[in-house]
MDTraj code that builds the backbone (N, CA, C; nanometers):
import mdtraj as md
import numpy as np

residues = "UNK UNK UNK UNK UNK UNK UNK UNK UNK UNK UNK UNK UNK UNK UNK UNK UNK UNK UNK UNK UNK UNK UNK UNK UNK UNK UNK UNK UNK UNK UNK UNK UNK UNK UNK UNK UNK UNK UNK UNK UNK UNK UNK UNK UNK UNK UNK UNK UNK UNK UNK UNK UNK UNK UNK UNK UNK UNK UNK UNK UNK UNK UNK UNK UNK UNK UNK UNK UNK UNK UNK UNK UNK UNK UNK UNK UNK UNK UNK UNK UNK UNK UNK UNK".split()
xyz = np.array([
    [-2.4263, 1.0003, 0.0691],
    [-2.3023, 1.0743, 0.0569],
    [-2.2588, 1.1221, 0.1952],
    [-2.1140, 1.1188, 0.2211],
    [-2.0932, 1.1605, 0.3625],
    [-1.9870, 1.3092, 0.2992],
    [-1.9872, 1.3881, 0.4005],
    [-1.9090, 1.5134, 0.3892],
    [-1.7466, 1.4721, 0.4652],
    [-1.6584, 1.4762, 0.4381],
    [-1.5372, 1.4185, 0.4715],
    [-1.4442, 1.5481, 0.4646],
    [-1.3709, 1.6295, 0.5642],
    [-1.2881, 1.7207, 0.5625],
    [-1.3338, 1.8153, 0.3988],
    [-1.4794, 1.8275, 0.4249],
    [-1.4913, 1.9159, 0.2600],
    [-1.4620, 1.8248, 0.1201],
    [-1.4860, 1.6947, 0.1810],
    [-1.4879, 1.6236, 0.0180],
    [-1.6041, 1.5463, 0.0615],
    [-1.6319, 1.5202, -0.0535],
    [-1.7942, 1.4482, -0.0537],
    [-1.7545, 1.2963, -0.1117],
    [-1.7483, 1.2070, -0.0521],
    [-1.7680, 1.0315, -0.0323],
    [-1.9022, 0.9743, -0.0606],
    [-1.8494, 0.9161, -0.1775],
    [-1.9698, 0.8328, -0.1679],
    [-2.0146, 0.7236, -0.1087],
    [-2.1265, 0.6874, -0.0715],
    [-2.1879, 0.5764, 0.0029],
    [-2.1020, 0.4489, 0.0157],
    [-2.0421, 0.4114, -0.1483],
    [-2.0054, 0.3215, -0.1805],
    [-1.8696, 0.2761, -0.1042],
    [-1.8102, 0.3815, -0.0238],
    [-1.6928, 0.3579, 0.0455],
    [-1.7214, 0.2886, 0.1500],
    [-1.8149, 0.3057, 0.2107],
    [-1.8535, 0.2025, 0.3328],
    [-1.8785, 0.0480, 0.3363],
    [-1.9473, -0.0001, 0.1834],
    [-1.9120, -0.1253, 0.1372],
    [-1.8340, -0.1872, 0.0292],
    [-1.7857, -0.1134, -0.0442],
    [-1.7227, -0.1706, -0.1326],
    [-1.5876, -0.1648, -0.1128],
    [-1.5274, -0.3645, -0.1165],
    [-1.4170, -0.3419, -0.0602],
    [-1.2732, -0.3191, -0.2179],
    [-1.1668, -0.2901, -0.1520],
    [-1.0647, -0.2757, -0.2232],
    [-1.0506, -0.3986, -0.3268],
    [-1.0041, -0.3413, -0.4659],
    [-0.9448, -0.3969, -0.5639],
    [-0.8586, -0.3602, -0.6784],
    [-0.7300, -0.3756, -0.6876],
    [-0.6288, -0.3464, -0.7393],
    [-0.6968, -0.3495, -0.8746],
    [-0.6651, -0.2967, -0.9365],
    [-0.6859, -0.2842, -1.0715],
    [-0.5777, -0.2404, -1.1496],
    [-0.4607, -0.3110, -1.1899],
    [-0.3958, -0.2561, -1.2548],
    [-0.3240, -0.2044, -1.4045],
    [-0.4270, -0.2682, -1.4882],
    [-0.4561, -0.1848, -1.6020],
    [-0.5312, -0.0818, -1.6149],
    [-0.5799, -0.0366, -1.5167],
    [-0.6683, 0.1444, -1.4866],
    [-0.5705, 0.2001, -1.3755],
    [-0.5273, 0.1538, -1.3301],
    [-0.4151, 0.2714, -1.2199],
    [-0.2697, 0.2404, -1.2328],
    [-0.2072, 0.1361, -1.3161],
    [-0.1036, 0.1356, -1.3644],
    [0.0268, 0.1277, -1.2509],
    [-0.0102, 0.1379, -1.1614],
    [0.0364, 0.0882, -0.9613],
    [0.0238, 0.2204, -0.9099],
    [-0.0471, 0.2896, -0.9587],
    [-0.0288, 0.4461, -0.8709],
    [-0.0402, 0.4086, -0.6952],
    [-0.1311, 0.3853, -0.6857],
    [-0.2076, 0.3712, -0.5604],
    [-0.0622, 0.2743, -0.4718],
    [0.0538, 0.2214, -0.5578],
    [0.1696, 0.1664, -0.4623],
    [0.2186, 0.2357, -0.4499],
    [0.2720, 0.3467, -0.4880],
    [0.3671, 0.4856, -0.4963],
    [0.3455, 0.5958, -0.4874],
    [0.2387, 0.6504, -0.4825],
    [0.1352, 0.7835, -0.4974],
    [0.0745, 0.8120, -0.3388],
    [0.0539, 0.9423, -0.3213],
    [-0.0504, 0.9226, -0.1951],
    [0.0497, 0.9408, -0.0804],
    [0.0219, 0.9190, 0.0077],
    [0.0524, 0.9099, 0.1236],
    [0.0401, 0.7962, 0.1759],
    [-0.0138, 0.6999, 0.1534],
    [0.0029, 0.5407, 0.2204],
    [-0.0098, 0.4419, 0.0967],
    [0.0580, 0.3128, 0.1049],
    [0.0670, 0.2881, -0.0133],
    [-0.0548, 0.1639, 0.0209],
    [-0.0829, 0.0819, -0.1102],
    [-0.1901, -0.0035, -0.1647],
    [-0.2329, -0.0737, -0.0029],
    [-0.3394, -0.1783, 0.0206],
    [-0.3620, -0.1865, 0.1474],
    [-0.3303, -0.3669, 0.1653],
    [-0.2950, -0.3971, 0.2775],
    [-0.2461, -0.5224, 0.2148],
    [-0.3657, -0.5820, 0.3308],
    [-0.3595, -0.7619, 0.3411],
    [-0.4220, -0.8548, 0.4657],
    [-0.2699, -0.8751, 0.5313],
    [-0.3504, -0.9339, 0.6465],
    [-0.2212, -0.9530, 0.7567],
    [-0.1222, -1.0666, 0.7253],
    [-0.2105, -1.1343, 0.6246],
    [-0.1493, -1.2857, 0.5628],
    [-0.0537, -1.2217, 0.4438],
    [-0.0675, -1.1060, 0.3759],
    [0.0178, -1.0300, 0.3019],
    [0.1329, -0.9975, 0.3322],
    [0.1534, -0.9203, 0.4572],
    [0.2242, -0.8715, 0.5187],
    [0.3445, -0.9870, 0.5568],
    [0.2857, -1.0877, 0.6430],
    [0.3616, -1.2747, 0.6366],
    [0.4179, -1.2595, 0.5078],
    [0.3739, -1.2551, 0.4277],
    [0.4543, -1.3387, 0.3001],
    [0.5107, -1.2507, 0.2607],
    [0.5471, -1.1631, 0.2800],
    [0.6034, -1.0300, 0.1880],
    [0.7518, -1.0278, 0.3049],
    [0.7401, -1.0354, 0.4030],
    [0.8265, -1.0491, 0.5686],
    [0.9256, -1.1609, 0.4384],
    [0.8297, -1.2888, 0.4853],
    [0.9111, -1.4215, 0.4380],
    [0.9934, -1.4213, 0.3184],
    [0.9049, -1.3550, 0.1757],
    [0.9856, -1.3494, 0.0403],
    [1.1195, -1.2339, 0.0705],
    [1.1187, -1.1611, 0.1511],
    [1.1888, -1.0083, 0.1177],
    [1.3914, -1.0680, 0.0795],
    [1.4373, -1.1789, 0.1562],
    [1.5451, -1.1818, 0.1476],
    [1.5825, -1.3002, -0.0504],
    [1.4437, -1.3286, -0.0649],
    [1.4492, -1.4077, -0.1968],
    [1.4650, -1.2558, -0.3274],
    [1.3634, -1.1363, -0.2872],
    [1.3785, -1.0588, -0.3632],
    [1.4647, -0.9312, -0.3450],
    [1.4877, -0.9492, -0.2525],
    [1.6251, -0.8395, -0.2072],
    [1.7278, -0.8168, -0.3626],
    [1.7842, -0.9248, -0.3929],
    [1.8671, -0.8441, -0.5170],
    [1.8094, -0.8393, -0.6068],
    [1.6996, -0.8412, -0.6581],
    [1.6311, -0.7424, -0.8123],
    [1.5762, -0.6396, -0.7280],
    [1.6163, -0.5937, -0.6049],
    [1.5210, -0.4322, -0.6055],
    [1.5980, -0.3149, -0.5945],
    [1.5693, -0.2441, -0.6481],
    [1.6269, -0.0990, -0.6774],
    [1.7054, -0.0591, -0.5928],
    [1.7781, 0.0532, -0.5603],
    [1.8659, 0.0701, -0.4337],
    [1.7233, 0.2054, -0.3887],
    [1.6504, 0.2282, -0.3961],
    [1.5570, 0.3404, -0.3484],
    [1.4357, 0.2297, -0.3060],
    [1.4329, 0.1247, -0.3517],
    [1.2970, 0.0770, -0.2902],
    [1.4336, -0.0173, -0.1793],
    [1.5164, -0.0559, -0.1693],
    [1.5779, -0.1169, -0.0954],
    [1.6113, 0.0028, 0.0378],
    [1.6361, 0.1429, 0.0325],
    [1.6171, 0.2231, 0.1318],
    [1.4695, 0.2594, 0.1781],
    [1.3517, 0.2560, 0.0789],
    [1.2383, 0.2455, 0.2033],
    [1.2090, 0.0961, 0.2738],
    [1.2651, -0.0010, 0.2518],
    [1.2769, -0.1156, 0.2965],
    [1.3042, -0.0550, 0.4399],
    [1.4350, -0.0440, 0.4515],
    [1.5386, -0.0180, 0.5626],
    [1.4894, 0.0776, 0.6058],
    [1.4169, 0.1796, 0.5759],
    [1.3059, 0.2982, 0.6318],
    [1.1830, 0.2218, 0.7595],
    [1.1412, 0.1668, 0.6584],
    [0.9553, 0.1402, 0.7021],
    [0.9359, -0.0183, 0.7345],
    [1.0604, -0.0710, 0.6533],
    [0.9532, -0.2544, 0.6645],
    [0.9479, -0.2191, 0.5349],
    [0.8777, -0.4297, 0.5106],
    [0.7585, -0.4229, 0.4283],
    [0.6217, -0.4068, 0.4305],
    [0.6122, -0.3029, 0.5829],
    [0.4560, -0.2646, 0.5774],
    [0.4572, -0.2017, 0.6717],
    [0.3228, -0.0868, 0.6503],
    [0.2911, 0.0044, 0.7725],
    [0.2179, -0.0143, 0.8038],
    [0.1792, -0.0132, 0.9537],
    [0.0493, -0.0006, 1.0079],
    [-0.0016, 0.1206, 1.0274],
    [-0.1231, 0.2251, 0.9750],
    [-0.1946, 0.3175, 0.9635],
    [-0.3059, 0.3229, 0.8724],
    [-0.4281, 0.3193, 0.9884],
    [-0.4610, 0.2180, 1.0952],
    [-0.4766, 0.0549, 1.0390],
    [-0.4457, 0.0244, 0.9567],
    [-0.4517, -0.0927, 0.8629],
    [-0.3266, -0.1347, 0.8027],
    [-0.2700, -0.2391, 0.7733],
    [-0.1390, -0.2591, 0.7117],
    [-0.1487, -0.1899, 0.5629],
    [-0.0462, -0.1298, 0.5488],
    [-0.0475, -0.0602, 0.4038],
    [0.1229, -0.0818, 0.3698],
    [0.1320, -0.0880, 0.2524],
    [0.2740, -0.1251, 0.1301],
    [0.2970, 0.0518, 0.1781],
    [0.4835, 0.0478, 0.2268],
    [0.5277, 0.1383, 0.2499],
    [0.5592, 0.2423, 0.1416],
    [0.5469, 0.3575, 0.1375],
    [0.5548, 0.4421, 0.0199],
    [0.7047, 0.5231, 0.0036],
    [0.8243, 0.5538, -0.1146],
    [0.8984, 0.6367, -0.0501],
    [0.8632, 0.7722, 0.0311],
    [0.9098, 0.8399, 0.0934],
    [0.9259, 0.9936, 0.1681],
    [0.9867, 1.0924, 0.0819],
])
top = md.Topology()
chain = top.add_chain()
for i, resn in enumerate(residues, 1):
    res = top.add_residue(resn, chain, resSeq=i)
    for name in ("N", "CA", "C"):
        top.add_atom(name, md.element.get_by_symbol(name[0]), res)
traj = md.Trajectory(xyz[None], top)
């Protein structure tokens, strides 16, 4: 267990890597939080490339964090931009 700003982490964070699960988090972890889901750099490419194919089915609020952030942040890892 590591002590983390007064929260206690378990071991398991150091190897176990990320997996969406989205019949148990229902997309929280894209919208929730402070940084959104975590993407690969090959993610980030294709999400760049699709954005002008999915541009008109997206909302006018996910189309302003578009125009905010990208389709991705870097901190310290690429992460799916969250609204503000």
């Amino acid at each position: 267990m590591h002590l983390i700003d007064h929260i206690l982490v378990s071991d398991d964070i150091l190897t176990s890597q990320f997996a969406c699960d989205l019949s148990a988090c229902h997309g929280a972890c894209c919208w929730e939080g402070d940084y959104g889901a975590p993407l690969e750099p090959e993610e980030v490419d294709t999400l760049n490339t699709i954005l002008p194919v999915i541009r008109p089915f997206l909302s006018p609020a996910g189309l302003a964090v578009l125009e905010d952030q990208g389709t991705s942040v870097y901190y310290p890892d690429w992460v799916k931009p969250v609204p503000r």
